[in-house]
C-alpha positions as CSV (number, residue, x, y, z in Angstrom):
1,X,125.6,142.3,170.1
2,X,124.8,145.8,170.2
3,X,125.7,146.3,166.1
4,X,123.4,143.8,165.2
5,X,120.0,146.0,164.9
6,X,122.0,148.7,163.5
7,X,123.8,146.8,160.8
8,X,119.9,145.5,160.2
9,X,118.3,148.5,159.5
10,X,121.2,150.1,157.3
11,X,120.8,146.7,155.0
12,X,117.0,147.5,155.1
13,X,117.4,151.3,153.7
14,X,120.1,150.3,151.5
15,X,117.5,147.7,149.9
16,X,115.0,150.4,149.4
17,X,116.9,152.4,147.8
18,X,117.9,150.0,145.1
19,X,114.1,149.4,145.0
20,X,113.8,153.2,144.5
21,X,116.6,153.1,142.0
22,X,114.9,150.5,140.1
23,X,111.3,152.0,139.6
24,X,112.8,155.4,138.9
25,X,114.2,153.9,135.9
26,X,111.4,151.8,135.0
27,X,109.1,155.0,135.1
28,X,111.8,156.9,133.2
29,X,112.2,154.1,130.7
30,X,108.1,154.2,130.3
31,X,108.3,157.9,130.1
32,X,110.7,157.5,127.0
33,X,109.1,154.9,125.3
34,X,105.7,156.9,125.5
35,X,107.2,159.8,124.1
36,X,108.7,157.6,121.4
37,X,106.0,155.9,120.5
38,X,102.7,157.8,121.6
39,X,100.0,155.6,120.0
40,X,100.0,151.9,119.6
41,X,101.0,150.8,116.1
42,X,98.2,150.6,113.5
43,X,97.6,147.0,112.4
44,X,98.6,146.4,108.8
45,X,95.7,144.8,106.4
46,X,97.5,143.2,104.2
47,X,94.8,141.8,102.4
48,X,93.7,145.1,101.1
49,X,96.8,145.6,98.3
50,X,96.4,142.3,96.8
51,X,92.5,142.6,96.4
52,X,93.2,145.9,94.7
53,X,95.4,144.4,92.4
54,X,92.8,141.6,91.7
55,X,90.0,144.7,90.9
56,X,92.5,146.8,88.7
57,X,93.3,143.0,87.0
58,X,89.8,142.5,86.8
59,X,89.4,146.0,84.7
60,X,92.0,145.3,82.5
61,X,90.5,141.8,81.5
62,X,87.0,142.9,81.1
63,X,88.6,145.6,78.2
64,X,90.2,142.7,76.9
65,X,87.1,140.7,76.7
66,X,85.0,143.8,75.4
67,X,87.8,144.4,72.1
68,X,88.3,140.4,71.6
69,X,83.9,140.7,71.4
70,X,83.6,143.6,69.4
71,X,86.8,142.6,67.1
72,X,84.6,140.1,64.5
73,X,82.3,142.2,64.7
74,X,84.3,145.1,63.1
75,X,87.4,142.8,61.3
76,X,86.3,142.3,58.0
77,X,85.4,145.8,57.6
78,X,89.2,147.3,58.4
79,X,92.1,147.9,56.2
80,X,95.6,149.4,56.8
81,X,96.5,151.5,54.1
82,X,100.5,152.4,52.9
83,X,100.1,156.2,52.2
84,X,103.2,157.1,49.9
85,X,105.6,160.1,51.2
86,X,104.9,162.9,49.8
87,X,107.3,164.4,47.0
88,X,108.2,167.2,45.7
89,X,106.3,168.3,42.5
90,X,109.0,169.9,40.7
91,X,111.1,167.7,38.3
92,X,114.4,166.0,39.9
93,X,117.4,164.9,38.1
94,X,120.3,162.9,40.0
95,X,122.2,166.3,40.7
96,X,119.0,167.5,42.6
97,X,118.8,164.2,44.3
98,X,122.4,164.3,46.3
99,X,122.3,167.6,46.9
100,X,118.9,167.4,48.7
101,X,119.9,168.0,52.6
102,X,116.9,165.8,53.8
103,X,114.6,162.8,52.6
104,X,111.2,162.9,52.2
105,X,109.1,161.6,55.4
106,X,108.5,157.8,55.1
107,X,105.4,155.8,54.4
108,X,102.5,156.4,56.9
109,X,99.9,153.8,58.0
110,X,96.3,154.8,57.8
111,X,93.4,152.4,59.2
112,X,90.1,152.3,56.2
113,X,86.8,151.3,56.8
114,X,85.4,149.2,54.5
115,X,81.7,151.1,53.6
116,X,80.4,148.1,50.6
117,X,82.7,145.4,48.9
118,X,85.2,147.4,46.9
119,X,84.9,151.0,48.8
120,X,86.5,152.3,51.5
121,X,86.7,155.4,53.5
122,X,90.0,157.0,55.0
123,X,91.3,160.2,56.4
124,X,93.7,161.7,53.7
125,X,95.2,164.7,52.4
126,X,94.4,165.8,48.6
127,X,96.7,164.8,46.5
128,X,97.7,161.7,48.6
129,X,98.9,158.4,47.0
130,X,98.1,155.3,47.9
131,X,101.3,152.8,47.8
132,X,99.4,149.7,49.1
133,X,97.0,147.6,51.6
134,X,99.4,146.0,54.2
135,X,99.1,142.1,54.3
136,X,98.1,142.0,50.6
137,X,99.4,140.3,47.6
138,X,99.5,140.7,44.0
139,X,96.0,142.0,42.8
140,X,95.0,142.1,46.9
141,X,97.2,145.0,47.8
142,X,96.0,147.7,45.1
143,X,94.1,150.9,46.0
144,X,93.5,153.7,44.9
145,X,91.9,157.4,46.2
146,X,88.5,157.8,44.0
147,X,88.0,161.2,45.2
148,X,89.2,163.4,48.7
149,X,87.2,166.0,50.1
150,X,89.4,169.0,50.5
151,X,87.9,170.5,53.0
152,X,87.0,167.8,55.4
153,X,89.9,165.7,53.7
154,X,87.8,162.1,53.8
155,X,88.6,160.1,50.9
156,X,86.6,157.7,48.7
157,X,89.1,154.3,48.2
158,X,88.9,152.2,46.0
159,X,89.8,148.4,47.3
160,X,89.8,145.1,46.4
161,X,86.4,142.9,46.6
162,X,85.6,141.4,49.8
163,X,82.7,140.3,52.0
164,X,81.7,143.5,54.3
165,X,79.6,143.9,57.3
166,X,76.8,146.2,58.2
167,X,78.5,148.5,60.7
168,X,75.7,151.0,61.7
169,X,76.9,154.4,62.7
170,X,76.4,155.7,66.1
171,X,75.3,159.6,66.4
172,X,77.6,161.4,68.3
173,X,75.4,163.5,69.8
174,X,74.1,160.5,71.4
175,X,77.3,158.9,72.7
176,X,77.1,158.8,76.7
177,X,80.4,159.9,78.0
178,X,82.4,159.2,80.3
179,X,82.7,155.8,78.3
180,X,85.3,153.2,76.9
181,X,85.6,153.1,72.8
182,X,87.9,150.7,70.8
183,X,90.1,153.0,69.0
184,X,91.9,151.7,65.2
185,X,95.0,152.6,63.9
186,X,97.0,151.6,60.9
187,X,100.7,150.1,61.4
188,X,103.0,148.2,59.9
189,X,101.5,144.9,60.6
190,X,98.3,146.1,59.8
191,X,95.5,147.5,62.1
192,X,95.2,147.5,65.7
193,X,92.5,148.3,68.6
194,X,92.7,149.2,71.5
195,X,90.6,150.9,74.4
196,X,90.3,154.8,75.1
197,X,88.5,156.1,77.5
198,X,86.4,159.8,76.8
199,X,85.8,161.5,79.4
200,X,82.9,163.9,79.7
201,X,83.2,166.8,77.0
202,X,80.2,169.3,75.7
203,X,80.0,169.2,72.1
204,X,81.8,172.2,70.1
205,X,80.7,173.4,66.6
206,X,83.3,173.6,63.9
207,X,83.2,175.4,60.0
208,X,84.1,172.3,58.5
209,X,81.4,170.0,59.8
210,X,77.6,170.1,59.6
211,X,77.2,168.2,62.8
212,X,79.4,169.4,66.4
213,X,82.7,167.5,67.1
214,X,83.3,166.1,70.4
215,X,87.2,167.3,71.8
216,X,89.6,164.7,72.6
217,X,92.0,167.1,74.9
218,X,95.4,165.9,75.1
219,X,94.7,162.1,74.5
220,X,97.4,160.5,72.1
221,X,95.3,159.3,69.3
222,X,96.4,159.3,65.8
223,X,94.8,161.5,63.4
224,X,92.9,159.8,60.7
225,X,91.9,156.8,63.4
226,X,88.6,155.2,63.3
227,X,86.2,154.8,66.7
228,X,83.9,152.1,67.3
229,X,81.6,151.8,70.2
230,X,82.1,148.5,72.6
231,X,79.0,147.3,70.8
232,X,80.9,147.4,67.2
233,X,78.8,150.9,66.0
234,X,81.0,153.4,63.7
235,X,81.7,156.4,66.5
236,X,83.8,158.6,63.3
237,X,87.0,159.4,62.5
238,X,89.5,161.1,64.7
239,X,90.7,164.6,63.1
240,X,92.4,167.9,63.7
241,X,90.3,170.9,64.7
242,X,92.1,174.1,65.6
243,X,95.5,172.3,66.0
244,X,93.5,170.0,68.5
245,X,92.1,166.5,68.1
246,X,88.7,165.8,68.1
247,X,86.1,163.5,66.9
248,X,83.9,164.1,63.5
249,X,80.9,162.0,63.5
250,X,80.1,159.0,61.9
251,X,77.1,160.2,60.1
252,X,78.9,163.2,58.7
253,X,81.9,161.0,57.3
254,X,79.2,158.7,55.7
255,X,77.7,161.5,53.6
256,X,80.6,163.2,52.8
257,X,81.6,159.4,50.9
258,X,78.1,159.3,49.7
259,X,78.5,162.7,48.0
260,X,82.2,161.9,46.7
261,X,80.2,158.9,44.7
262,X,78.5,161.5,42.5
263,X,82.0,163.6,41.5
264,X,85.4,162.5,40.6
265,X,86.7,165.9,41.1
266,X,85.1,167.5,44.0
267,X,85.7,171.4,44.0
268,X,85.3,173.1,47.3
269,X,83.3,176.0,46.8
270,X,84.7,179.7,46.3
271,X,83.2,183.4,46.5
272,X,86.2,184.1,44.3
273,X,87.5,186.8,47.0
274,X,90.8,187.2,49.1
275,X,90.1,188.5,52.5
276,X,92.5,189.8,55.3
277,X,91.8,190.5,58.9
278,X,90.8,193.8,60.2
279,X,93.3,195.6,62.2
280,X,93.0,198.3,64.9
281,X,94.5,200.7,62.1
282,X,91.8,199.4,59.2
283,X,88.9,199.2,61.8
284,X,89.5,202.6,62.4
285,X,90.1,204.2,58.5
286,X,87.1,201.6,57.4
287,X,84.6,203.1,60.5
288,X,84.2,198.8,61.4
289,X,84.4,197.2,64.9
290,X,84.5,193.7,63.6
291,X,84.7,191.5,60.8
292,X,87.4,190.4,57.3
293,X,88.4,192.8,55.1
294,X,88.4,192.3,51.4
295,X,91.2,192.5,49.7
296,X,90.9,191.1,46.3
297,X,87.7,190.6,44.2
298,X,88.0,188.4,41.0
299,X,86.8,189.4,38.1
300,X,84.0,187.2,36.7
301,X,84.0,185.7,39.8
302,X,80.9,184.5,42.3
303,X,81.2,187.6,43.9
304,X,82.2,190.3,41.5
305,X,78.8,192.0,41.4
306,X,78.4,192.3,44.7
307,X,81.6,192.7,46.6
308,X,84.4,195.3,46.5
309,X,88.0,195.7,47.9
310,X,87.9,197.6,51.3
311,X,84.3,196.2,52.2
312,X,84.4,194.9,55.4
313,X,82.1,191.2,56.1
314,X,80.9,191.1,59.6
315,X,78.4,188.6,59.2
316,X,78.0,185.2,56.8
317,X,74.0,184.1,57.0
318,X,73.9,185.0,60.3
319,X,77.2,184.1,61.4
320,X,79.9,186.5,62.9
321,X,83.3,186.4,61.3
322,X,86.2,187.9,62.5
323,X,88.9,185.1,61.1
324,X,90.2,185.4,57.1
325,X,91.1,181.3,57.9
326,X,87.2,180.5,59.1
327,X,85.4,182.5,57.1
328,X,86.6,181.0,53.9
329,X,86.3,177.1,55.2
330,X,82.4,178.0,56.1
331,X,81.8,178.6,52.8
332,X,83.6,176.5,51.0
333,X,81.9,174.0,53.0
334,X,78.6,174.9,51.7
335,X,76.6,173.1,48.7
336,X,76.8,174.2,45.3
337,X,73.8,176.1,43.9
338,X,73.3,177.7,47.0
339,X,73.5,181.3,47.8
340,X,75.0,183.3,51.0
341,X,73.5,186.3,52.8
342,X,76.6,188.7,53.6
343,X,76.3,191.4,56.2
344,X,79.1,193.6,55.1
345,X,80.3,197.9,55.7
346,X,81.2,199.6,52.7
347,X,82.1,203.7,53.4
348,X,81.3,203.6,56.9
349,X,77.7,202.2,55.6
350,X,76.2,198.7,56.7
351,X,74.7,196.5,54.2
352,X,73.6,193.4,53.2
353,X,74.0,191.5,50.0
354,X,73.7,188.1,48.7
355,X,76.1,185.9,46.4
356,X,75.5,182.6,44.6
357,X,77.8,180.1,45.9
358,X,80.2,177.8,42.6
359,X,82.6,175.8,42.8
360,X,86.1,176.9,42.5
361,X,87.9,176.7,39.5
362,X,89.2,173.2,38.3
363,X,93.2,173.3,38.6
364,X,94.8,173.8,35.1
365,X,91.5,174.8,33.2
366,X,91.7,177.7,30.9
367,X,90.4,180.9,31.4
368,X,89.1,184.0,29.0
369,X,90.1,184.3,25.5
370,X,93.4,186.6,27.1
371,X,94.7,183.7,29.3
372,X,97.1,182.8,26.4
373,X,99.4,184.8,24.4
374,X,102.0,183.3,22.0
375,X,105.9,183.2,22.1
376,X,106.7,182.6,18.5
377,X,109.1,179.2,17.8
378,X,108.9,178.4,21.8
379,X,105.2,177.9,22.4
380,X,102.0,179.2,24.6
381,X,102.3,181.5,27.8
382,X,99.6,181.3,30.6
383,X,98.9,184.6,31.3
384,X,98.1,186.4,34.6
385,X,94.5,186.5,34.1
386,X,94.2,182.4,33.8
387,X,91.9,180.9,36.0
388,X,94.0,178.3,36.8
389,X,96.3,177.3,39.9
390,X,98.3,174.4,41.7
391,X,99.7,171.5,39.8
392,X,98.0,172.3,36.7
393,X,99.3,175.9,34.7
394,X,100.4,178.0,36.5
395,X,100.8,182.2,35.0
396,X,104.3,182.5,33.8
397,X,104.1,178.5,32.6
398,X,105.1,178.4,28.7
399,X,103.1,175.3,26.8
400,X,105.8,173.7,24.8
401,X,104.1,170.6,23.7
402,X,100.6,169.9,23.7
403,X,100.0,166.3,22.3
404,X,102.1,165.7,19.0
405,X,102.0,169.3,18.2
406,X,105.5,171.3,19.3
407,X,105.6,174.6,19.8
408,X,101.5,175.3,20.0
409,X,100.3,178.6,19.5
410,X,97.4,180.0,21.9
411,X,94.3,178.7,19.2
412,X,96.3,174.9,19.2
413,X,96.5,174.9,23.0
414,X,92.4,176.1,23.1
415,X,91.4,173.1,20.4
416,X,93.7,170.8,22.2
417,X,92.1,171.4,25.6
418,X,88.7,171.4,23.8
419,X,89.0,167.6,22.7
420,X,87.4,165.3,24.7
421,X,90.0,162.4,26.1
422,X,88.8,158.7,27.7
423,X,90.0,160.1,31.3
424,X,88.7,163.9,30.8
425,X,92.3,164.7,31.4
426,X,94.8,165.4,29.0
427,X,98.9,166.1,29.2
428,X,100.9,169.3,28.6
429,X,104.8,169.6,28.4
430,X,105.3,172.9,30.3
431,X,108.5,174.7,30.8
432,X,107.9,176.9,34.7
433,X,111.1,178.2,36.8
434,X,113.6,177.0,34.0
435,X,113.1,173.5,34.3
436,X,110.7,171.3,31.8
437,X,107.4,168.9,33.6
438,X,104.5,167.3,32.4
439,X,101.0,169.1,34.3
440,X,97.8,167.2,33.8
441,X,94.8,169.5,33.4
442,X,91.0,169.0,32.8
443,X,89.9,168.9,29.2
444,X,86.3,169.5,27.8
445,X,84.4,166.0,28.8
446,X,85.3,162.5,28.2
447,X,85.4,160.9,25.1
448,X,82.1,158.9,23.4
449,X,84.2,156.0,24.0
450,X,85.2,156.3,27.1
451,X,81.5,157.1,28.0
452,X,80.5,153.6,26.8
């Protein structure tokens, strides 16, 4: 009996300690799981993803709706145009043909804008042919370029008759950016549109174009595409501005197609003057800071009287010039009949002097009684001094047929070229680099005939 409150108590402190044991781990376990997991996990809202889906659907849909609005308004105004590869102008026989390394670069797609019922405008280079107007048949698919402008390089087409739409143009300088445009290309299957957004850009001013461009940046747009506002007004044409792309205004395209109308043969306009850019070493000998140097003065030219090689131009009515490449666009972006106020240093000495402002030379016309000299039994030699350049003669170019009459001397070529022809253009057969081609050049004036 006496073990009985001993054997009690030692059951008692054995309990507690298992009690002890117990919480110890609990706390421990707490402890852990606390360090583990400090705060309470946030609550996920899992509504929030699918409603910003819904907005970001909702986005996309409202463009949708805004280009399937604008599209009828716009539609019967657009063409996609089959631009033919450009070839190479010297003769080919089959030899030349499969020993060529490469082909020529396919067919390219350029989106028109109809501007009345059987004109168009387009984006193309000079000398560009068109092979067709995708979707058409027969009669429906021919076009033709009525005249480019070289410097700008907007064409006037000439298209099928059709029903057109007034399509007002919208000033870019009053375009609020950020904004979404409808953007048209040409492709395969025709045109298409789709949305671009601009963001905010400041205007820029450019040599080729009366009115400031607004940048693009690095957007993928294709050169030559057409922008419409999201209330179906003509935005302009998307083109290439110091290797970048950038948007020429809708008024400016306009006028330049307006004043293609009045000429066949636009002719940017030339000082008659190759210039070069001042170097350290030519600042320097030519006492000049800044400015083109001229190299080359032509004689009879716009500039003959008033220019010499070795002045230095610094300034073109008012505007500083230190690029050979700009300063020749700005003026040949003038109007004919105009003049041009020249800051220039001659000897060390600023001055000013003014030119008139002509239009360069037509291609292939002849120049001064010299231009020809005669190659007895072969035919006519254009001469060094012939005003005359690019596909038409070239100096070095020997006439061996001019109409029926083989082997022409100098005085045949001169009549020849003097006779007026239904097209104002007549046909030569010259022999240049070894190899025989037929050059079209400009002759005196169209016939009565062809007047009528």
């Amino acid at each position: 009996m006496t073990n009985g409150p001993s054997r009690q108590a030692r059951v008692s402190r054995e309990s507690r300690l298992l009690l002890l044991t117990v919480a110890v781990c609990a706390a421990v376990l707490l402890l852990l799981a606390r360090l583990r997991f400090p705060d309470a996990p946030l609550a996920v809202d899992t509504a929030a993803p699918p409603l910003e889906r819904l907005a970001a659907r909702a986005s996309y849909d409202a463009l949708a709706a805004d280009i399937q609005r604008v599209e009828p308004m716009i539609a019967p105004n657009l063409i996609a145009l089959r631009v033919a590869p450009e070839l190479p102008p010297a003769p080919l026989d089959l030899r030349d043909v499969l020993a060529r390394p490469d082909a020529p670069s396919g067919v390219r797609h350029v989106a028109a804008l109809r501007i009345s019922r059987d004109t168009a405008l387009a984006s193309l280079d000079p000398g560009a042919r068109i092979d067709g107007i995708v979707g058409g048949t027969g009669g429906a698919d021919r076009a033709a370029v009525l005249a480019v402008d070289p410097v700008r390089r907007i064409a006037r087409i000439r298209v099928p008759d059709a029903p057109v739409r007034e399509i007002a143009p919208l000033p870019l300088a009053s375009l609020q950016t950020p904004v979404y445009v409808v953007v048209v290309e040409g492709t395969q299957a025709g045109v298409t549109l789709r949305p671009v957004f601009l963001g905010r850009g400041d205007r820029f001013d450019s040599v080729r174009w009366t009115r400031p461009l607004l940048p693009l940046g690095g957007m993928a747009v294709t050169p030559g595409a057409l922008l419409f506002s999201l209330e179906g007004e003509f935005i302009g044409t998307v083109v290439v501005e110091d290797g970048a792309p950038a948007i020429a205004g809708g008024r400016d395209v306009l006028d330049i197609v307006g004043s293609l109308a009045s000429s066949t043969r636009p002719a940017p306009l030339d000082l008659g003057v190759a210039v070069q850019p001042l170097t350290p070493a030519l600042a320097a000998a030519l006492a000049a800071e800044r400015g083109v140097v001229v190299s080359e003065v032509a004689p009879g030219g716009a500039a003959a009287a008033a220019l010499e090689p070795a002045d230095v131009i610094t300034d073109v009515d008012g505007w500083s010039t230190d690029n050979p490449h700009e300063f020749l666009l700005r003026l040949a972006s003038r109007q004919a009949g105009t003049s041009a106020t020249i800051a220039i240093v001659r000897n060390g000495e600023p001055r000013t002097v003014t030119v008139p402002l002509e239009a360069a030379p037509a291609e292939g016309s002849p120049g001064d009684s010299d231009a020809f000299t005669s190659e007895r039994g072969v035919g006519t030699r254009v001469g060094p001094d012939a005003r005359a350049s690019g596909s038409g003669f070239r100096p070095g170019d020997v006439i061996t047929r001019a109409g029926a009459t083989a082997a022409p001397t100098p005085a045949e070529v001169r009549r020849f070229l003097a006779t007026p022809t239904p097209t104002g253009w007549a046909t030569l057969m010259v022999r240049r680099d070894g190899r025989q081609r037929v050059v079209a050049v400009p002759v005196a004036g169209r016939s009565d005939a062809a007047a009528r």
